[in-house]
N, C-alpha and C positions, 0 to 999 in steps of 0.2 A: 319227617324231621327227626332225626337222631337222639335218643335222651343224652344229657350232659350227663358223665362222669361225676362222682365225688368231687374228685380233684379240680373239675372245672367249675363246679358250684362255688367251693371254697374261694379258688381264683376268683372267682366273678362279684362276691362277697368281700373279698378282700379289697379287690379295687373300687367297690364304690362306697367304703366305709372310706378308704383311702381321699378319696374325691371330695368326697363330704366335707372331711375334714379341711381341707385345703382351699374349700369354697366358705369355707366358714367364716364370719365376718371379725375381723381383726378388732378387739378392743384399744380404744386412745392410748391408754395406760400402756399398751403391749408394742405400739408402733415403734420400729426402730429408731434408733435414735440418728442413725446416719439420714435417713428420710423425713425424721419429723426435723431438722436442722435444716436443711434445705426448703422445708414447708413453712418454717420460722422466719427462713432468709428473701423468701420471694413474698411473704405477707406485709411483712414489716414496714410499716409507713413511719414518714417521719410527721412529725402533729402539725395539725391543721395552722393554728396558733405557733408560734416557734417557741413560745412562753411556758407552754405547758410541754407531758409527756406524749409519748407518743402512744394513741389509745391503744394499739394491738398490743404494743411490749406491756401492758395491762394488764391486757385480756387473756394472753398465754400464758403468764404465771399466776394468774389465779385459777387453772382450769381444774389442775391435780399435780400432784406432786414429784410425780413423773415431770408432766409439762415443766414444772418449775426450774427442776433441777437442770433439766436438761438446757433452759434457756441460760439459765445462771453460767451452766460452762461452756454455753456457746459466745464466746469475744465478740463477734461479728455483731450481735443484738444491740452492744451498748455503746458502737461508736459514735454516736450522733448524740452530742450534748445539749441540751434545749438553753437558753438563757430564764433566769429567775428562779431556775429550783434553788432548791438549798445547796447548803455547804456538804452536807450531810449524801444529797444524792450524787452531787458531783464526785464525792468520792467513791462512795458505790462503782458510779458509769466507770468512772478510768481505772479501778482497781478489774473489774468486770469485764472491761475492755483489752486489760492486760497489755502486752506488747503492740498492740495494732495502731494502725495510725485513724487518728481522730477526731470529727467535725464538731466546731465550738461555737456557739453564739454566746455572744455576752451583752444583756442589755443595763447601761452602768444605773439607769433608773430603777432596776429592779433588783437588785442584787441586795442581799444581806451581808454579801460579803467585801469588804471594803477595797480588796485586794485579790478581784479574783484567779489572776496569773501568777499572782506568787509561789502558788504552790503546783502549776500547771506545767505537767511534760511537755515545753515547749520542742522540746527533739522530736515527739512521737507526732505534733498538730500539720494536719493537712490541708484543712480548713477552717480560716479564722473569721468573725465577725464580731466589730467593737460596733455599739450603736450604744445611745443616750444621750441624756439633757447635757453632760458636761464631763465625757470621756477622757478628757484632754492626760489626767492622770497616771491614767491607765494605757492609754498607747504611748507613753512615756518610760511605762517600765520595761516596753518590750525591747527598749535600747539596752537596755542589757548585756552582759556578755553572754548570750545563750543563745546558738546559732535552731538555724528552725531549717536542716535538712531535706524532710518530705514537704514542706509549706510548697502548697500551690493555687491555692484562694484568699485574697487578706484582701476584705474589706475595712476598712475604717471611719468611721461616722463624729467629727470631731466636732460637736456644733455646743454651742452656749452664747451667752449674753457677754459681749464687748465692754462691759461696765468695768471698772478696773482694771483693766489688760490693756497690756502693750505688744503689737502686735509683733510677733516671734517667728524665725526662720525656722520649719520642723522639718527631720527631725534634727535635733541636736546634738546624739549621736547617732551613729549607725544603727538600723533594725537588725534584731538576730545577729549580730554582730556581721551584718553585711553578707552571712551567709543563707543564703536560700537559691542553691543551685537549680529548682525546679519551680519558682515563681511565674505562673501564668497570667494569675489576674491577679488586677490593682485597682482596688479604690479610694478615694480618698474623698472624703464631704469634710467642710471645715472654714468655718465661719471668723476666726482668730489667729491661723497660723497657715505664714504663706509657706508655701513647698518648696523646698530644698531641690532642687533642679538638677543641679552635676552630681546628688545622692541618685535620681531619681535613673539618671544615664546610668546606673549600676546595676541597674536591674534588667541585662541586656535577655533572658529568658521569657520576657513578659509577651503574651498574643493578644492580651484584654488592657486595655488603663485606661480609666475615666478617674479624670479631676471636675472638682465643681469646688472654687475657691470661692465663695461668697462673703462679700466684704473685705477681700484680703487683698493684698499687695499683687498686683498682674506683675508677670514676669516679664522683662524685657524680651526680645523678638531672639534676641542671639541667646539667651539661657532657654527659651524656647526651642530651636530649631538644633542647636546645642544636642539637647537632652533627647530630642526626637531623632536626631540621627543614629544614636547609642541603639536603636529598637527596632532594627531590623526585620522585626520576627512578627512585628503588627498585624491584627487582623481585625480589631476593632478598636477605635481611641475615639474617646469623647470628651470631649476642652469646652465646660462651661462655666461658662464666667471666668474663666484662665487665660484668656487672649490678652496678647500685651496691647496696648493703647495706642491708635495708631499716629498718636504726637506724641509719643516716646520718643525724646532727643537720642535715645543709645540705640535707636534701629536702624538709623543710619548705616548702620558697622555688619548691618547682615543684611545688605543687600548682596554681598558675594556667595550667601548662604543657599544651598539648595538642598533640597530632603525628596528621596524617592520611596515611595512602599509600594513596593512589590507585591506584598502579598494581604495587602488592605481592603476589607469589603466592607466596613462602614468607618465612616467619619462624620459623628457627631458636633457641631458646631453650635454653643449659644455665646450671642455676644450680638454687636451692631454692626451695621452694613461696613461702617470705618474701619472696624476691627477683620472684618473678613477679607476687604479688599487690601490689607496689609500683609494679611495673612499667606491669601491663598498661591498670589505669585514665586511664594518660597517653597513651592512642594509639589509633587507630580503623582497621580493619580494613576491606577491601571482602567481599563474600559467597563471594569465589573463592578470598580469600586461605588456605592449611594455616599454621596454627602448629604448632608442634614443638617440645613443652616436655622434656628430661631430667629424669626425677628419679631418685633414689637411692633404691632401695627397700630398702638397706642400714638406713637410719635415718627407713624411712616403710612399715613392713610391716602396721601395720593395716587390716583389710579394707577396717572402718567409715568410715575417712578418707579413703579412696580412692572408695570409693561414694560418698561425701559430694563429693566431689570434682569428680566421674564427674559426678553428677547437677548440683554447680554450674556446669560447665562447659557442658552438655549445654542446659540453659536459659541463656543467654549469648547475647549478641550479635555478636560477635567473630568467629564462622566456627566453621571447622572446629578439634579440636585435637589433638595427638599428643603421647600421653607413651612414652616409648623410654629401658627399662633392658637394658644389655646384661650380660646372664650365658649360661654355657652350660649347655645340658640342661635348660630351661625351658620350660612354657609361657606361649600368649599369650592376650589379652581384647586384641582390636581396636572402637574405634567409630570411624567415619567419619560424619564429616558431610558430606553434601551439600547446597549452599544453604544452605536456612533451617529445613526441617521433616524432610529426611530422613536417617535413622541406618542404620547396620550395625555389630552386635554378631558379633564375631566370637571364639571359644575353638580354642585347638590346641596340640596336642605341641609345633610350634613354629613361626614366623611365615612360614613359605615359601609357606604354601596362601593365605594374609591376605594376603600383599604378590601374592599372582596375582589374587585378587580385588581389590586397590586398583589395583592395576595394568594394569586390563582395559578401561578406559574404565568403569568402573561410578562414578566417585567419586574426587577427589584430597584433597579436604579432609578430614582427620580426624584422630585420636590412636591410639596404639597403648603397651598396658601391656606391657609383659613380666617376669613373675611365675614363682614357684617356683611346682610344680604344686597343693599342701597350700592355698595363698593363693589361686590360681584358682578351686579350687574351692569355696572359701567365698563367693568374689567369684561363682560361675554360682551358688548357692544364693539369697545376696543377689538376686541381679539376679531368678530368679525369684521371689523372695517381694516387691521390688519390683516387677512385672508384675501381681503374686495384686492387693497395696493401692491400684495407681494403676488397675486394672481398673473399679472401684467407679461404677456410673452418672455418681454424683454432683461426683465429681470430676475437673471438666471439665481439668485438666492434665495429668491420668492418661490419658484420653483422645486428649490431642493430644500424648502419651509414646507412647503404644502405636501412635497409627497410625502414629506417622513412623518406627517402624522396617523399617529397606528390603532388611536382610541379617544374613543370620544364620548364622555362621561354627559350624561342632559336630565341626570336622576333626582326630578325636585319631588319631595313627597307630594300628596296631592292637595290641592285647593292652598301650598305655600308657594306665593312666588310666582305659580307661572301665567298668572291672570297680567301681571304686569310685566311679562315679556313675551307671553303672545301675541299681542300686535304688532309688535315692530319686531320681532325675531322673522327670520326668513331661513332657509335649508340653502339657498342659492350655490354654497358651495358644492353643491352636491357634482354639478353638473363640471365644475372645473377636470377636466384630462387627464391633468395632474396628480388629481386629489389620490390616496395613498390610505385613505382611512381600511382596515380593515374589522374593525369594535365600534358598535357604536348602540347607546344606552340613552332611552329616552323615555319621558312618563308625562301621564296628566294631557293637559292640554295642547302641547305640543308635541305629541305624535297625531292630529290631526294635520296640523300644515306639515310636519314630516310626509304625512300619508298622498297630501295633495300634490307637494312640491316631489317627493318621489315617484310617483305615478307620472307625473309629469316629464320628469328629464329622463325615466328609463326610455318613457315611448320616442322619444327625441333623439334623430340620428343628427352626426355631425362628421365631418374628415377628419376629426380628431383619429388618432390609433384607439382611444378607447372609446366607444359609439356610446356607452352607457354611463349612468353616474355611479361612481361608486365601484370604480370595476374590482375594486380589490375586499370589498367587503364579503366578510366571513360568519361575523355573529351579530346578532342583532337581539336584542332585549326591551323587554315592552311589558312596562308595570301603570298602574291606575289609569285605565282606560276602558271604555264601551265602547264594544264595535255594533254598530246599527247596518245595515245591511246598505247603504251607499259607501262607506267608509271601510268596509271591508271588501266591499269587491275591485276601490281601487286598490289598496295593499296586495291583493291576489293579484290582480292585471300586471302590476308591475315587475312583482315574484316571477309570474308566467315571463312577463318579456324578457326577462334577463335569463331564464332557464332556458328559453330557442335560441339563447346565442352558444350557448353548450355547457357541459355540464361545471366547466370550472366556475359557473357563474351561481352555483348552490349555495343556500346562505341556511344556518341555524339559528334557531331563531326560541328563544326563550320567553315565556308568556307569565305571568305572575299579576295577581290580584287584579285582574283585569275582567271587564263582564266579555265573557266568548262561550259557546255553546261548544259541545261537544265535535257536533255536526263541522261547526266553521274549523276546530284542529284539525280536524281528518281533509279539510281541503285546501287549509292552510299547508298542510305537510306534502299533500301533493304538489301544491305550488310553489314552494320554495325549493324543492328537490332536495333540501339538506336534513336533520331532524330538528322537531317539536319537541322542548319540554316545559309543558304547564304543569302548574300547583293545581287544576280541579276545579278551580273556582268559578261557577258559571253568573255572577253579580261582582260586579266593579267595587272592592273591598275598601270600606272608610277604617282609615288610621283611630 
């Protein structure tokens, strides 16, 4: 090997004194400022609370002085203004904030300041939020003649006590002076003052508007329908408590009225069944759109009406539909529609396992009941004895009932509920020709006569086109349950029988909290031909 030269030594010296230096670890203090700005802009949370600050805009200018400074001439840090700081911080934020456009909450409860917008660059606000015990003040001054240019979120939260008031048309002038060319979303809560309607038509930019007029004056059906045609551009409206009444003498006058959204994917509905069926024949839905109707099962507990219901809605053209009662300790009856021909019935302890299934990609359009459990399950008895009637050759709507069901929810937690409808529950539909189910979700005590009754009509040929039950089932799910070794090898028999008719007949099949051994996954998997996935649990898990 050759000695190095001087000159090489030096070279070789030089570059790794060079290296050094460059690998050497950068001090906070020293970081650039174009990089720590960017590191400031990606960390930066807005506060947990909306009340307080936001902890990291804290924590970076207290680190060093560098840090500080450098936050201080960053704009982008200070546009998010909390409600309830001071007077003192608000100025801070918007002087700090500089030219940029900027998001405000104001809660009128907590404020020191009596008049928070007074002194507020309503030109530079992007997003607004009024909330408090008695606002009403305050979103009074934004009538003003001070237009709100970049405004594109205005919530308003108008609630107090009716004691001394007379209820008022709001608003009374125009907002921002009618100018807010880039308005997307609207909200309005508001307890004393009914909504301005042909104002509300003015706001033809809006994708988002939820009203919730509580105690207020309902709008007739034609200021209704009126103002909803102005909004073209919908892609979410929620009308609660807003529906006009449907023995409103001036609705009369719009029944010539019709309203289409095009580009709508939920419609929020709370009101009563009267109000919906006035409603709904003024408006046309696209096949994607979920409606979401509340009702009060306080003052609508019969089964029979609700089936009736069930089944009118279910043939309908209108989409998908969603009824949502909230009580606690209930269960649920989900149907989902997909498109135009496919349903999922789904029953449970309570709506957690329903919303993972709506929630899975499987489906967004549909209704959801939520019922005491005595009313469930009269509503699962119904619904199988409508299954038994529209099974019938003959009747071809029965037919196009049965196939389009696409899931089948049976998810009662364990030891609730299912001890009093395993006797008299039966699978029987299993074996209908028809049948269309491709989901289906079952627990506890009735994945036993599943297990029976499936075993049984797979082995079962018929001259039907489909020899098997179930020919379209894809997933299957199976929580609190022990398999004993009779109970599992018909489940296996059955898996087998449907996989020798070939392989489209593979089903996935998902295991949770269930007592099963290792050993029975690995032959449960060869017999279904599709995949296993279990949770590990080899003991039947108590809630």
């Amino acid at each position: 090997m050759p000695e190095k030269t001087s000159k090489e030594i030096v070279l070789q010296v030089t570059r790794m004194s060079m290296g050094s230096a460059v690998r050497r670890p950068s001090y906070i203090s020293r970081m650039p400022e174009e990089i720590l700005t960017h590191i400031f802009a990606s960390a930066i949370d807005e506060a947990v609370d909306e009340t307080e600050l936001p902890p990291t805009l804290i924590t970076i200018t207290q680190v060093c002085r560098y840090w500080r400074q450098t936050a201080l001439n960053y704009p982008c840090l200070w546009t998010y203004i909390p409600s309830g700081i001071s007077m003192a911080w608000r100025a801070a934020f918007l002087e700090r904030s500089r030219e940029l456009p900027i998001v405000v909450k104001i809660n009128a409860a907590l404020e020191d300041d009596a008049d928070p917008l007074t002194h507020m660059p309503v030109h530079r606000l992007r997003d607004l939020t009024i909330k408090g015990v008695d606002s009403g003040v305050l979103v009074e001054d934004l009538a003003h003649d001070r237009p709100a240019p970049l405004l594109e979120y205005l919530d308003l939260s108008v609630v107090g006590s009716m004691i001394d008031r007379e209820p008022q048309v709001w608003p009374r002038m125009p907002l921002f002076s009618n100018h807010v060319p880039r308005l997307q979303f609207f909200a309005l809560t508001s307890t004393y003052l009914s909504l301005d309607w042909a104002w509300l038509a003015s706001l033809q930019t809006l994708t988002h508007l939820i009203i919730t007029n509580h105690l207020c004056t309902a709008p007739t059906m034609v200021q209704l329908l009126d103002a909803l045609a102005c909004l073209p551009n919908l892609h979410a409206l929620a009308l609660r408590s807003a529906l006009p009444l449907a023995e409103n003498p001036s609705d009369t006058d719009a029944q010539g009225r019709h309203v289409t959204f095009p580009h709508l994917e939920l419609l929020d509905l709370h009101g009563s069944p009267q109000q919906y069926s006035a409603f709904l024949p003024h408006i046309s839905l696209n096949s994607s759109t979920t409606l979401r109707m509340d009702y009060n099962m306080q003052y609508h507990p019969d089964p029979d009406d609700l089936i009736h219901g069930l089944h009118s809605f279910l043939g309908s053209s209108t989409g998908g539909h969603q009824y949502w009662g909230r009580y606690e300790q209930t269960t649920a009856l989900q149907v989902v529609r997909k498109g135009w021909d496919r349903i999922m019935l789904g029953f449970g302890q309570d709506n957690l396992a329903l919303f993972d299934l709506a929630g899975s990609g499987r489906g967004s359009a549909g209704f959801q009941l939520v019922l005491s459990l005595d009313v469930t399950l009269n509503l699962l008895f119904a619904f199988c004895n409508a299954f038994c009637n529209l099974a019938i050759p003959h009747l071809l709507a029965g037919k196009r009932f049965i196939t389009s069901v696409d899931t089948i929810d049976l998810n009662f937690e364990q030891h609730y509920g299912t001890d009093l409808v395993y006797d008299n529950f039966t699978f029987w539909w299993m074996s209908d020709p028809w049948m269309g189910l491709e989901r289906l979700a079952i627990s506890g005590l009735l994945i036993e006569k599943f297990i029976q009754e499936f075993s049984h009509h797979t082995v079962r040929r018929t001259e039907q086109v489909f020899g098997l039950c179930l020919p379209r089932l894809r997933e299957l799910k199976i929580t609190y349950f022990f398999f004993n070794d009779p109970r599992f090898a018909l489940l296996c028999s059955g898996l087998k029988r449907r996989l020798e008719e070939g392989p489209s007949y593979a089903v996935d099949i998902e295991i949770s909290r269930c007592g099963i051994s290792e050993s029975q996954i690995e032959e449960l998997s060869d017999a279904c031909g599709g995949t296993v996935c279990w949770d590990g649990l080899e003991e039947c898990c108590e809630l």
